[in-house]
N, CA, C and O atoms as a CHARMM CRD file, in Angstrom:
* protein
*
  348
    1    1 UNK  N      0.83400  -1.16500   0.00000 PROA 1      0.00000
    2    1 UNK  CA     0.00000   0.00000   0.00000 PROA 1      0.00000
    3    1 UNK  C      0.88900   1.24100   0.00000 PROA 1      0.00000
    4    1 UNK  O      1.99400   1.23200   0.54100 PROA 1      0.00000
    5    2 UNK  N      0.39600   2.27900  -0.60200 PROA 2      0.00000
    6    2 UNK  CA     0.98600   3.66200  -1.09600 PROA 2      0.00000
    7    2 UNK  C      0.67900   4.57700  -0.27900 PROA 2      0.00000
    8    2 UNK  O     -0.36100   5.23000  -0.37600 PROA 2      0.00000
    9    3 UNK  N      1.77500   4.77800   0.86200 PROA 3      0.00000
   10    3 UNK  CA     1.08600   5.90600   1.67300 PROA 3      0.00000
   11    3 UNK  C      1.50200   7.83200   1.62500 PROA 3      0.00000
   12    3 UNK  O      2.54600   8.42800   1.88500 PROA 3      0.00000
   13    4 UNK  N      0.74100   8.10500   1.37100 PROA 4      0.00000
   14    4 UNK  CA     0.55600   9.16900   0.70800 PROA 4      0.00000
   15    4 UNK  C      0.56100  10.71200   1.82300 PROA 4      0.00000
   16    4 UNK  O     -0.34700  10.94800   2.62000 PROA 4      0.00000
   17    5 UNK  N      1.58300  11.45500   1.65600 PROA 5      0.00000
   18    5 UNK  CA     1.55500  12.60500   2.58700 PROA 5      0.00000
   19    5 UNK  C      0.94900  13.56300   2.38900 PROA 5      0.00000
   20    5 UNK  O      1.51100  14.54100   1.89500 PROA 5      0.00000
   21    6 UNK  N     -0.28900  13.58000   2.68900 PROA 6      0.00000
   22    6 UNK  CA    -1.21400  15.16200   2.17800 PROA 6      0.00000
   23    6 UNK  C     -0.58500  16.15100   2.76500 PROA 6      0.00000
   24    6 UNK  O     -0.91300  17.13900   2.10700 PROA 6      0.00000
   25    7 UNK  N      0.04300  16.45000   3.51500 PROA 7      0.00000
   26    7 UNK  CA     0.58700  17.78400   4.08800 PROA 7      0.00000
   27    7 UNK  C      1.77900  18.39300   2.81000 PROA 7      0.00000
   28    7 UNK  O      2.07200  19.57900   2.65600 PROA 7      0.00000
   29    8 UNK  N      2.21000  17.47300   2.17100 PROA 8      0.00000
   30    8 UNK  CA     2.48800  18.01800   0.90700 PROA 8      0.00000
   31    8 UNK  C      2.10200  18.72600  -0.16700 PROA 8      0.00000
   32    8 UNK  O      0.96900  18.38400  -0.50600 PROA 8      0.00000
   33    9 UNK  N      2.53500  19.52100  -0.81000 PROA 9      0.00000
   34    9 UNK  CA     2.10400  19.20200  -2.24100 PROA 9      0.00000
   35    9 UNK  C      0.60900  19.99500  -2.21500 PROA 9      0.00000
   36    9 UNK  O      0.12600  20.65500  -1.29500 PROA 9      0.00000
   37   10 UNK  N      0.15000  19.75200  -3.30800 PROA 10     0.00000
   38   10 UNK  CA    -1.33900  19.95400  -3.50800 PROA 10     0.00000
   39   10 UNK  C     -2.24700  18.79900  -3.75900 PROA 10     0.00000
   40   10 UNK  O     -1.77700  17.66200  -3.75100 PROA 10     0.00000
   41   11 UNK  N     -3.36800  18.98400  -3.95500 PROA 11     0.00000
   42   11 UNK  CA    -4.36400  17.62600  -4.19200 PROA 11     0.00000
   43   11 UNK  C     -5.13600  17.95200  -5.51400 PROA 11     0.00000
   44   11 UNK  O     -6.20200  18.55600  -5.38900 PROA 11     0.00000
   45   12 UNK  N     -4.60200  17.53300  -7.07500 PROA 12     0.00000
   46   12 UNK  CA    -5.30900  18.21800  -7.95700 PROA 12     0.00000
   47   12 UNK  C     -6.08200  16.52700  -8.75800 PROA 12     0.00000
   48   12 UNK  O     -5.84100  15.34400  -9.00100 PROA 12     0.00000
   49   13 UNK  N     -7.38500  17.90100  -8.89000 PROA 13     0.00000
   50   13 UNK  CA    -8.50500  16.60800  -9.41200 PROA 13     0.00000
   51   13 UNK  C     -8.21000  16.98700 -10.95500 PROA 13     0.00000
   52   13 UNK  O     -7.65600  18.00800 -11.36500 PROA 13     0.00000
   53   14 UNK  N     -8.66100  16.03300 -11.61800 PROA 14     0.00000
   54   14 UNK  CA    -8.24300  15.50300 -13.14400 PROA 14     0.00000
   55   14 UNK  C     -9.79400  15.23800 -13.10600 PROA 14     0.00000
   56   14 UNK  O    -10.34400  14.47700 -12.31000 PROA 14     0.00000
   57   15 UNK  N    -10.47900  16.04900 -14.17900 PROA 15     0.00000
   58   15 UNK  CA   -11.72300  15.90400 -14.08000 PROA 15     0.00000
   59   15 UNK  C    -12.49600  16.56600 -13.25200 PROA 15     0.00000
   60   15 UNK  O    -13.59000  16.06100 -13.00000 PROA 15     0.00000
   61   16 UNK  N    -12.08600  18.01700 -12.54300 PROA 16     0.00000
   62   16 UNK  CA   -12.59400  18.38400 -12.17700 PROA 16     0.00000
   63   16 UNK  C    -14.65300  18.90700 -12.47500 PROA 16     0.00000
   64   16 UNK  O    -15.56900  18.85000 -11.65500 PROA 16     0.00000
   65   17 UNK  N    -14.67800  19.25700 -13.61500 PROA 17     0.00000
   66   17 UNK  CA   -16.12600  19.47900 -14.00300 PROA 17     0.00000
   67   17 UNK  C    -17.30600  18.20800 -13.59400 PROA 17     0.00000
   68   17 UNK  O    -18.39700  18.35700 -13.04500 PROA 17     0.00000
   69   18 UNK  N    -16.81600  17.25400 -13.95400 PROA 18     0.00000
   70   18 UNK  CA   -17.15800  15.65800 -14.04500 PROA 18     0.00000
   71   18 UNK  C    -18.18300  15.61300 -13.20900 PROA 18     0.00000
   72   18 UNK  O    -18.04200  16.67900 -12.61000 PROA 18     0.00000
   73   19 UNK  N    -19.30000  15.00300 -12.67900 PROA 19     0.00000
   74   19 UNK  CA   -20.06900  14.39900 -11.79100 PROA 19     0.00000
   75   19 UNK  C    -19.13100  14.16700 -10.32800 PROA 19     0.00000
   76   19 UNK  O    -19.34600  14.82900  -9.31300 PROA 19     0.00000
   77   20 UNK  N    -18.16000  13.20100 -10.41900 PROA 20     0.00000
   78   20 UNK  CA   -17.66100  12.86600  -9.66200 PROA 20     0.00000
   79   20 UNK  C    -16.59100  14.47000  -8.44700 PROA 20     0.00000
   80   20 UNK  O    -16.67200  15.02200  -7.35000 PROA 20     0.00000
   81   21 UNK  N    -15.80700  14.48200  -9.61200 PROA 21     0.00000
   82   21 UNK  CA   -14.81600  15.79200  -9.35000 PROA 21     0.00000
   83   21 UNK  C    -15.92100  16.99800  -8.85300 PROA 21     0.00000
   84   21 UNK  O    -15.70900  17.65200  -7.83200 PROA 21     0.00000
   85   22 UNK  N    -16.70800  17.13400  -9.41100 PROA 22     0.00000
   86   22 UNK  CA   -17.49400  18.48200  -9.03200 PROA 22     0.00000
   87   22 UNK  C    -17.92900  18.35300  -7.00100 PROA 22     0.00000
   88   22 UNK  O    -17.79700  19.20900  -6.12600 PROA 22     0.00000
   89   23 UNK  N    -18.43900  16.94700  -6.92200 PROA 23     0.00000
   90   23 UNK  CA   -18.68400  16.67000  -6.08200 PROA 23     0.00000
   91   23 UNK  C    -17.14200  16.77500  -5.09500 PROA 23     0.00000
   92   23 UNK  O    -17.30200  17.57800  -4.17600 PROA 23     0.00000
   93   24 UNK  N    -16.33400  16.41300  -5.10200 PROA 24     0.00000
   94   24 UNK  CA   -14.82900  16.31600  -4.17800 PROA 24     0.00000
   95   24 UNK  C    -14.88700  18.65200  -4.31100 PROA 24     0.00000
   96   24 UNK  O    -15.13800  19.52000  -3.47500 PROA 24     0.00000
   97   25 UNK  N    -14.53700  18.68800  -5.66800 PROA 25     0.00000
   98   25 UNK  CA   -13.80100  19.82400  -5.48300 PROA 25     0.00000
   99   25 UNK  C    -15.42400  20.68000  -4.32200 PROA 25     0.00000
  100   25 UNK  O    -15.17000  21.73400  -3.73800 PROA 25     0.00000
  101   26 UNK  N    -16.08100  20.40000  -4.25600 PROA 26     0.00000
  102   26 UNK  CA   -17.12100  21.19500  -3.71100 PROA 26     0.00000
  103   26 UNK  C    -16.90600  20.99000  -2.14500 PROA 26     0.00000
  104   26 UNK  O    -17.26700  21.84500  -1.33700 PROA 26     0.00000
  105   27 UNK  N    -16.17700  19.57000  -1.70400 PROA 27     0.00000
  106   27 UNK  CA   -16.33800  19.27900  -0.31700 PROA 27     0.00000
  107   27 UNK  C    -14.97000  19.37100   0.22800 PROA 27     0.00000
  108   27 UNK  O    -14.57800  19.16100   1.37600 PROA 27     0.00000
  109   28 UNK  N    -14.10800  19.84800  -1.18300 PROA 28     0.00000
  110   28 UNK  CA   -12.70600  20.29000  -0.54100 PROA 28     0.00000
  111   28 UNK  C    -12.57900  21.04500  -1.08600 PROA 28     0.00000
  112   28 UNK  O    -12.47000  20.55500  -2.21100 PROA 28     0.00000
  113   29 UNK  N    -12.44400  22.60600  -1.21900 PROA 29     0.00000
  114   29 UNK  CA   -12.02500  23.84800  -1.74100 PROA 29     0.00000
  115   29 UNK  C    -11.42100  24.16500  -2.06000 PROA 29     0.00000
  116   29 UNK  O    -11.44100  24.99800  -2.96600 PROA 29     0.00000
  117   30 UNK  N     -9.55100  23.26100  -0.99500 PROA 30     0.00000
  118   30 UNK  CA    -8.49400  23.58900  -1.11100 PROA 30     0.00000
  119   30 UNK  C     -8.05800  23.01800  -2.56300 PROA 30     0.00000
  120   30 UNK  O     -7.35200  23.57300  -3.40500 PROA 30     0.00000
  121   31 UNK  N     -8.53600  22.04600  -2.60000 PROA 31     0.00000
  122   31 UNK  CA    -8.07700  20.84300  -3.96500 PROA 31     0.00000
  123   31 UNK  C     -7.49400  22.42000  -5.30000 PROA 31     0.00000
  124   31 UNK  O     -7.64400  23.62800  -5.11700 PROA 31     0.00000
  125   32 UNK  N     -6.94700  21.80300  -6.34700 PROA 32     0.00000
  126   32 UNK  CA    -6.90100  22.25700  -7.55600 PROA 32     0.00000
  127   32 UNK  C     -7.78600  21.69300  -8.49600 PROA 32     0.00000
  128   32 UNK  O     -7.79700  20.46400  -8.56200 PROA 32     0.00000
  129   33 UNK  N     -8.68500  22.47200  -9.39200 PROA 33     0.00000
  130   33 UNK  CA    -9.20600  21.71100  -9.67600 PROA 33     0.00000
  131   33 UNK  C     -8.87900  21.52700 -11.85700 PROA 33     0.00000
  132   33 UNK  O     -9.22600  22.55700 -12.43600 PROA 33     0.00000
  133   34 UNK  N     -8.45300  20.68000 -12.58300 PROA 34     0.00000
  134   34 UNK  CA    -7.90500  20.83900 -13.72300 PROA 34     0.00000
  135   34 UNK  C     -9.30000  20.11600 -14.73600 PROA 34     0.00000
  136   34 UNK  O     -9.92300  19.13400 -14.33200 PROA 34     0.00000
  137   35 UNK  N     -9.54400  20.66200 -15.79000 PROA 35     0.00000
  138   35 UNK  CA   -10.99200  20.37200 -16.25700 PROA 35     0.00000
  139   35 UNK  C    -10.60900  20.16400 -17.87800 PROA 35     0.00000
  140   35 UNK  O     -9.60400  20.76200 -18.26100 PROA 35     0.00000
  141   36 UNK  N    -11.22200  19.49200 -18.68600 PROA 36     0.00000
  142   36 UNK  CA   -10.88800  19.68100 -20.34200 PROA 36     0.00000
  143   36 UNK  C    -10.41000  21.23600 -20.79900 PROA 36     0.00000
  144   36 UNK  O     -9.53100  21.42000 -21.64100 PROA 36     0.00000
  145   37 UNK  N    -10.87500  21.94000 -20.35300 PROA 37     0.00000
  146   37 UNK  CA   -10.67300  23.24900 -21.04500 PROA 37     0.00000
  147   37 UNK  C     -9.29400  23.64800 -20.53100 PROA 37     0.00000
  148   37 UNK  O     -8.60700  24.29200 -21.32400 PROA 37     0.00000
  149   38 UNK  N     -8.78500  23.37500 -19.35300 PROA 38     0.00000
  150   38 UNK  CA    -7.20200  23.47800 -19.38300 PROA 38     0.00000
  151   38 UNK  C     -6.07700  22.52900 -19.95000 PROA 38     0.00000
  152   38 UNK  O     -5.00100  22.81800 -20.47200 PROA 38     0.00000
  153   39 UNK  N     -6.82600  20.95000 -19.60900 PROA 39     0.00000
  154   39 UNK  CA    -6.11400  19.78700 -20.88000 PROA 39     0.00000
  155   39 UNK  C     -7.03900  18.96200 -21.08600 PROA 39     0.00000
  156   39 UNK  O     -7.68800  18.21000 -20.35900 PROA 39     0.00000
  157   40 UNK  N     -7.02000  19.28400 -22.60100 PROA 40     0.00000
  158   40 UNK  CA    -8.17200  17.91400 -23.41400 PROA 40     0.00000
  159   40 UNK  C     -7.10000  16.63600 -23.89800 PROA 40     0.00000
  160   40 UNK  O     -6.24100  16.42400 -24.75400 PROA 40     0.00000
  161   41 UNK  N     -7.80600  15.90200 -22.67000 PROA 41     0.00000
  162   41 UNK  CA    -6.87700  14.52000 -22.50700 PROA 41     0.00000
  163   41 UNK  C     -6.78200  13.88900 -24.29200 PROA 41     0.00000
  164   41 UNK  O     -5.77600  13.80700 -24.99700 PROA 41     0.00000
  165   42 UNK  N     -7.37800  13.73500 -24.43300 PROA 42     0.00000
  166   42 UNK  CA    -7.92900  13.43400 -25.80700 PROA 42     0.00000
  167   42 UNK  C     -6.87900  13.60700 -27.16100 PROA 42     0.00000
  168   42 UNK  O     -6.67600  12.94100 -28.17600 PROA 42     0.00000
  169   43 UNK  N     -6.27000  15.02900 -26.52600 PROA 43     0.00000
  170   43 UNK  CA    -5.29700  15.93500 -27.57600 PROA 43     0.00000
  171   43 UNK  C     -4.02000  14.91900 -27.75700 PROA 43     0.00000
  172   43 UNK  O     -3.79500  14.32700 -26.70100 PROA 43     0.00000
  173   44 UNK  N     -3.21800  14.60000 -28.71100 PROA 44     0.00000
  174   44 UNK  CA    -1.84700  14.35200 -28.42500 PROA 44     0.00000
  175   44 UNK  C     -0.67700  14.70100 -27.41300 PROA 44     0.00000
  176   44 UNK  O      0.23000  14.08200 -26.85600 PROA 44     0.00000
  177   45 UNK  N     -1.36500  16.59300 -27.47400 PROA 45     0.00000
  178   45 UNK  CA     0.20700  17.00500 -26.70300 PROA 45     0.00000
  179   45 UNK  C     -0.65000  17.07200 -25.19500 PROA 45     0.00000
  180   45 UNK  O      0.05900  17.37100 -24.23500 PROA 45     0.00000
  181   46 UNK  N     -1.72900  16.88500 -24.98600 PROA 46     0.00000
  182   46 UNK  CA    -2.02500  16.36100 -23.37000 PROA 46     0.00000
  183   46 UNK  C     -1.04000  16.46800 -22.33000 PROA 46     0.00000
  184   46 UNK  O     -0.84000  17.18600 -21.35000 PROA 46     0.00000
  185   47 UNK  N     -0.50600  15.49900 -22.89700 PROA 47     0.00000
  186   47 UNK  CA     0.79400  14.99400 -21.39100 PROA 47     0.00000
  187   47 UNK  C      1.82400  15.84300 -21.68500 PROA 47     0.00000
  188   47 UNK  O      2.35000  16.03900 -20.58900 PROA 47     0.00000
  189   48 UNK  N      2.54800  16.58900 -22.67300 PROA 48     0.00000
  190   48 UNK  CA     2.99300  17.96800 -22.09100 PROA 48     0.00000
  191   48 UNK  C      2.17900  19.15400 -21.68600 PROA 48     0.00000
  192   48 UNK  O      2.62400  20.29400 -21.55200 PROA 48     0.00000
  193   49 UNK  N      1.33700  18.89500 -21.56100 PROA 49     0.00000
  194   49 UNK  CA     0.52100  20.41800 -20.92200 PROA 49     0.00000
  195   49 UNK  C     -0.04100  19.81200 -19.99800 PROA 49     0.00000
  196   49 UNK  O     -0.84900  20.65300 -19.60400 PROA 49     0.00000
  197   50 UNK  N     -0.20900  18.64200 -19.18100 PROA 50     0.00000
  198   50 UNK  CA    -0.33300  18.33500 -18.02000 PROA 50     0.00000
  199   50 UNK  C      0.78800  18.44300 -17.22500 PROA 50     0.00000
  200   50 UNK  O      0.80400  18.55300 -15.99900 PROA 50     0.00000
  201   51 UNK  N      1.94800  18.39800 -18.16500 PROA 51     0.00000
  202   51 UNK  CA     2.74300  17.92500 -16.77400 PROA 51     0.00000
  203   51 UNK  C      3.88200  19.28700 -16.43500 PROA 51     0.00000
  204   51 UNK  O      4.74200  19.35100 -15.55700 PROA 51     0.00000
  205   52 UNK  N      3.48400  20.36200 -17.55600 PROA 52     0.00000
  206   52 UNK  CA     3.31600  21.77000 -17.45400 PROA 52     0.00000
  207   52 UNK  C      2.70800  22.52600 -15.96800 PROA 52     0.00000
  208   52 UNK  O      3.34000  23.38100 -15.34700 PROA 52     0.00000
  209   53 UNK  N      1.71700  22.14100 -15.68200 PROA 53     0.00000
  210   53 UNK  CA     0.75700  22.17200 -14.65100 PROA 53     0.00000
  211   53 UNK  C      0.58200  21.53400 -13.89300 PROA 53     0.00000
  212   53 UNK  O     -0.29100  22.00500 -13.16500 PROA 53     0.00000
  213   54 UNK  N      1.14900  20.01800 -13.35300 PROA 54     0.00000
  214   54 UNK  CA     1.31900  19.37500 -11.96900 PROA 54     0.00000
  215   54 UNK  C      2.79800  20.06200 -11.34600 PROA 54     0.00000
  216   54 UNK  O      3.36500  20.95300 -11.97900 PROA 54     0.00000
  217   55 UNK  N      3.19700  19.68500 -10.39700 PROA 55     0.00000
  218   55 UNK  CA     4.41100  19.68600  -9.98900 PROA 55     0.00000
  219   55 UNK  C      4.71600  18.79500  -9.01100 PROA 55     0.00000
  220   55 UNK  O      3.87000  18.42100  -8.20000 PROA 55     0.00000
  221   56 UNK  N      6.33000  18.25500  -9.00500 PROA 56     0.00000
  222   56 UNK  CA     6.38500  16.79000  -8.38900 PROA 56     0.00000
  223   56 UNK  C      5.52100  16.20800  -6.84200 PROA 56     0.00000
  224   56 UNK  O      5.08900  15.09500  -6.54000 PROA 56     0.00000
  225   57 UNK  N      5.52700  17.20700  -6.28100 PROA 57     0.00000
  226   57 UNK  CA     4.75200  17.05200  -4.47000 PROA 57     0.00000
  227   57 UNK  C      3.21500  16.77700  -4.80800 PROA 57     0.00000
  228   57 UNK  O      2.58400  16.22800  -3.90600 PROA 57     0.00000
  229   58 UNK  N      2.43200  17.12400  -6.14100 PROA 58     0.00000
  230   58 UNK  CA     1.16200  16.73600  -6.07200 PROA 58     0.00000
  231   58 UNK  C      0.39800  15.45900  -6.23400 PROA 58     0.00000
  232   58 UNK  O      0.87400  14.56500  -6.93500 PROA 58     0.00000
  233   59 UNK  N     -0.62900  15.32900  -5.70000 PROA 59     0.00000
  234   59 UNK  CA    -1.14700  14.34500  -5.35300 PROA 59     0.00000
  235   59 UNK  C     -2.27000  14.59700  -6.32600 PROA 59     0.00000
  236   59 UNK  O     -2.87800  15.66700  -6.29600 PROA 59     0.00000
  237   60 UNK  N     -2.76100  13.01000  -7.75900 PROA 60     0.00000
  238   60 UNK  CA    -3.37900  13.77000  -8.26300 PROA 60     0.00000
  239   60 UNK  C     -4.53300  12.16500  -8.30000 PROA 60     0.00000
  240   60 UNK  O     -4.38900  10.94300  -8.27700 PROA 60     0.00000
  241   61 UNK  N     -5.68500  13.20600  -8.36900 PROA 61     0.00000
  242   61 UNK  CA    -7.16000  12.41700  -8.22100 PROA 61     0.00000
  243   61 UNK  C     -7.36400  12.10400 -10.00500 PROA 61     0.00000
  244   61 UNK  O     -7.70900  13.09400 -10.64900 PROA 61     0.00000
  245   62 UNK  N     -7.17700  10.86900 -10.74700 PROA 62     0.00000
  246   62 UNK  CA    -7.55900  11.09800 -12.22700 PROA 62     0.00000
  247   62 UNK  C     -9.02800  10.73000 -11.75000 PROA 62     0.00000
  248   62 UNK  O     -9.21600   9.76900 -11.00500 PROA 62     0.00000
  249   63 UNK  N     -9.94700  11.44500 -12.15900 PROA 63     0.00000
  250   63 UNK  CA   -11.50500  11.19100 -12.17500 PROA 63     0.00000
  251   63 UNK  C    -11.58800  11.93800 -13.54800 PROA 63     0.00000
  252   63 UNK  O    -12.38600  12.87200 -13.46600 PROA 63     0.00000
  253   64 UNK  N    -10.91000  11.80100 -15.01000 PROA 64     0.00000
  254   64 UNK  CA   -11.36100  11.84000 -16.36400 PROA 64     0.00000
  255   64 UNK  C    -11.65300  10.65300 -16.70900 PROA 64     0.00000
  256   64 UNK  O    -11.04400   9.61400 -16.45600 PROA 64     0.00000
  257   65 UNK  N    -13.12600  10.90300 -17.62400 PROA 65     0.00000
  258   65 UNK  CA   -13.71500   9.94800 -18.54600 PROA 65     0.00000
  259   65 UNK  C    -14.99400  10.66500 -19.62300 PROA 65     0.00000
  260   65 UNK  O    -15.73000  11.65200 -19.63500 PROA 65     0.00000
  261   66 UNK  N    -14.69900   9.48300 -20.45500 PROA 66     0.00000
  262   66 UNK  CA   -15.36200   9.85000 -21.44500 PROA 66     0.00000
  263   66 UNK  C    -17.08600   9.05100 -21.11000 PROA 66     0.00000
  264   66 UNK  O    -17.19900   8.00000 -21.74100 PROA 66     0.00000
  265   67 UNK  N    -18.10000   9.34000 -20.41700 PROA 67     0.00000
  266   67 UNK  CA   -19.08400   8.72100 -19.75800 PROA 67     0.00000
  267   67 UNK  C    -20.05300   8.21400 -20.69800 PROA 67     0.00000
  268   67 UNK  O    -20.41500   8.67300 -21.78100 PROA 67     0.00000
  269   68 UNK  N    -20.50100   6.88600 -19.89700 PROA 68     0.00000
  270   68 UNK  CA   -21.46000   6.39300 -20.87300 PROA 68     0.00000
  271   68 UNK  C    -22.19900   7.16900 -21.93100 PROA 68     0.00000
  272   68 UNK  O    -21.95000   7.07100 -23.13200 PROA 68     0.00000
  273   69 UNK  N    -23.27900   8.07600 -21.32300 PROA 69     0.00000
  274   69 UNK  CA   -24.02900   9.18800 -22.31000 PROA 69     0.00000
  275   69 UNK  C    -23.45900   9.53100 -23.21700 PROA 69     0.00000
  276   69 UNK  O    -24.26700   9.88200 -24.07600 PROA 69     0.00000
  277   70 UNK  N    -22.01400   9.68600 -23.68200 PROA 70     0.00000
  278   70 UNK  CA   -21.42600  10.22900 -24.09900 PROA 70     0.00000
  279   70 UNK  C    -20.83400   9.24900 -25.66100 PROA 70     0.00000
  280   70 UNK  O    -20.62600   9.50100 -26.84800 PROA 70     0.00000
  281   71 UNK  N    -20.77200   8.31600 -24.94100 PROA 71     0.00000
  282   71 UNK  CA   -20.46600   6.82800 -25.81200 PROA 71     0.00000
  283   71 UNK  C    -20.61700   5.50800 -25.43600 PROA 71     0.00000
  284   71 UNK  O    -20.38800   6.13300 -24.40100 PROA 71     0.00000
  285   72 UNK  N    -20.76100   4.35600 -25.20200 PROA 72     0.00000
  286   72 UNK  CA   -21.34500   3.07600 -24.63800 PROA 72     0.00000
  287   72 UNK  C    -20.55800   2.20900 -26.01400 PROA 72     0.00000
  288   72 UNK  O    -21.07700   1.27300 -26.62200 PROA 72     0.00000
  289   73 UNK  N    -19.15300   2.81900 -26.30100 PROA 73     0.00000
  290   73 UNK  CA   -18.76900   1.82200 -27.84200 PROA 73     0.00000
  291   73 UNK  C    -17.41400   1.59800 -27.39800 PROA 73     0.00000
  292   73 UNK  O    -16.83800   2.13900 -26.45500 PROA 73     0.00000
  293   74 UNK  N    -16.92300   0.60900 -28.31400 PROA 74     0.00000
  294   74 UNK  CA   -15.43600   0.24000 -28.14800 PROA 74     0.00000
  295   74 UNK  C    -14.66900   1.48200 -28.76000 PROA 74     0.00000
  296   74 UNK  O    -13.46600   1.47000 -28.49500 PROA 74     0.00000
  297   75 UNK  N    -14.99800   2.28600 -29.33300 PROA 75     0.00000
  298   75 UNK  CA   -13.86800   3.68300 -29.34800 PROA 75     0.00000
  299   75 UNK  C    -14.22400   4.58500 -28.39600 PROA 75     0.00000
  300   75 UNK  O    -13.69200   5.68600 -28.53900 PROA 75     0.00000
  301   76 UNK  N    -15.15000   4.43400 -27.22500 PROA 76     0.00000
  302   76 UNK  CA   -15.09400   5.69500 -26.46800 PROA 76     0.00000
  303   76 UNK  C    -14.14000   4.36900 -25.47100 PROA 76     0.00000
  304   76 UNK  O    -13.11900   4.76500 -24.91000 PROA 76     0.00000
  305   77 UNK  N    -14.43000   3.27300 -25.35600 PROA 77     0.00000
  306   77 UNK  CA   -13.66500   2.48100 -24.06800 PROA 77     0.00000
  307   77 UNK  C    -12.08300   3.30200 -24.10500 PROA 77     0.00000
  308   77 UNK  O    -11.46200   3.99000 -23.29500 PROA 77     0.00000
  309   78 UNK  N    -11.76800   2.69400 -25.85500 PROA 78     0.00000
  310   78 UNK  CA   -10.48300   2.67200 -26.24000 PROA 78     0.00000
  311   78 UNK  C    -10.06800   4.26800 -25.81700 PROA 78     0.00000
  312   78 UNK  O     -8.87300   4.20500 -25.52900 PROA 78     0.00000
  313   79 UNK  N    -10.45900   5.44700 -25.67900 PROA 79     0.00000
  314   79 UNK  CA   -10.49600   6.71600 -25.75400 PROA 79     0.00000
  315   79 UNK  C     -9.85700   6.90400 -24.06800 PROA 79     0.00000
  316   79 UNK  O     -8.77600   7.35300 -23.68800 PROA 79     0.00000
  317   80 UNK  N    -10.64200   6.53400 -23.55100 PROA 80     0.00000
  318   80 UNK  CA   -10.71600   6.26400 -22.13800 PROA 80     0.00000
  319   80 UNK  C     -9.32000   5.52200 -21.52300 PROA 80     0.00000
  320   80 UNK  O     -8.53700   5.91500 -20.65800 PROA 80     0.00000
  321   81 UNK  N     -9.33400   4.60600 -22.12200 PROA 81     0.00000
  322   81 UNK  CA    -7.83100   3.67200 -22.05100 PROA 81     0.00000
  323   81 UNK  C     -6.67000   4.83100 -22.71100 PROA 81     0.00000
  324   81 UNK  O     -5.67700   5.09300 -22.03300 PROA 81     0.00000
  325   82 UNK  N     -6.81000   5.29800 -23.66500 PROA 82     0.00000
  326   82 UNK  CA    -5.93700   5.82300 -24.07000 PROA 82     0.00000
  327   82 UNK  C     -5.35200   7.43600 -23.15600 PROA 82     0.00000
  328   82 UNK  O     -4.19400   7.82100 -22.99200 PROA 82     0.00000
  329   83 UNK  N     -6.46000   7.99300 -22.77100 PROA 83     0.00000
  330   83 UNK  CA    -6.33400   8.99000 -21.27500 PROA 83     0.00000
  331   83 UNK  C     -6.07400   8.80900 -20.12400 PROA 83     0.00000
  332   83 UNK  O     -5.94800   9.71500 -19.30000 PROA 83     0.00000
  333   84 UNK  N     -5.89700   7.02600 -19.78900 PROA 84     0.00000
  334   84 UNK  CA    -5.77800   7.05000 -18.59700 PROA 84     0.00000
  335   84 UNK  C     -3.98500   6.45400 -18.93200 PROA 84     0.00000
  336   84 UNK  O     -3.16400   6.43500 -18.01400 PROA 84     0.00000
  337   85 UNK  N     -3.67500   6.07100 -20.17200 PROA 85     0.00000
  338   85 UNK  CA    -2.17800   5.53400 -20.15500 PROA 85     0.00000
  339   85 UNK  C     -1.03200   6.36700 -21.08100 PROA 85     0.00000
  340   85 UNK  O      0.06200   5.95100 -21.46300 PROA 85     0.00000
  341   86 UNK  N     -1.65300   7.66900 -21.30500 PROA 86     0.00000
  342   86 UNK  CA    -1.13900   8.68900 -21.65300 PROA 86     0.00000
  343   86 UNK  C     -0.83600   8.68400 -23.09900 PROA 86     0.00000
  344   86 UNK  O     -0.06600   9.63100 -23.26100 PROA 86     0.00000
  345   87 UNK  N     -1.04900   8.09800 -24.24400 PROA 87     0.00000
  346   87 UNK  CA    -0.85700   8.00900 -25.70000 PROA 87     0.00000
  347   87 UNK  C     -1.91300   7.94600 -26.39200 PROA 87     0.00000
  348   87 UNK  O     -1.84300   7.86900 -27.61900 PROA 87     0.00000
């Protein structure tokens, strides 16, 4: 198990807008909160403009997805897979 020093660092949600994220960043204030409109996971250069904007002490919540409503197909899965393993 990964034990994790919150007194560090910051706590930034990935997905902040999301169902999920909206709910955290609302019951923690302090959090950062990072949303598509600052990186569209989706993009190629993503992971340099994420990692533009983390810095090493942060602690980061990924709650991005591409949600059912949205797609229920093997290219939104694959989409999804592909945002969460960075290519």
């Amino acid at each position: 198990m990964v034990m994790v020093d919150f007194a560090k660092g910051r706590r930034v949600v990935l997905g902040a807008n999301g169902f999920i994220g909206q709910h955290l960043m609302a019951a923690c204030p302090t959090f950062v909160g990072i949303t598509r409109q600052d990186v569209d996971l989706s993009e190629e250069t993503a992971g340099k403009r994420l990692v533009g904007l983390l810095r090493d002490e942060d602690t980061l919540f990924f709650l991005s997805a591409i949600t059912p409503d949205k797609g229920r197909d093997a290219e939104s899965f694959m989409k999804n897979c592909r945002m969460a393993w960075g290519d």
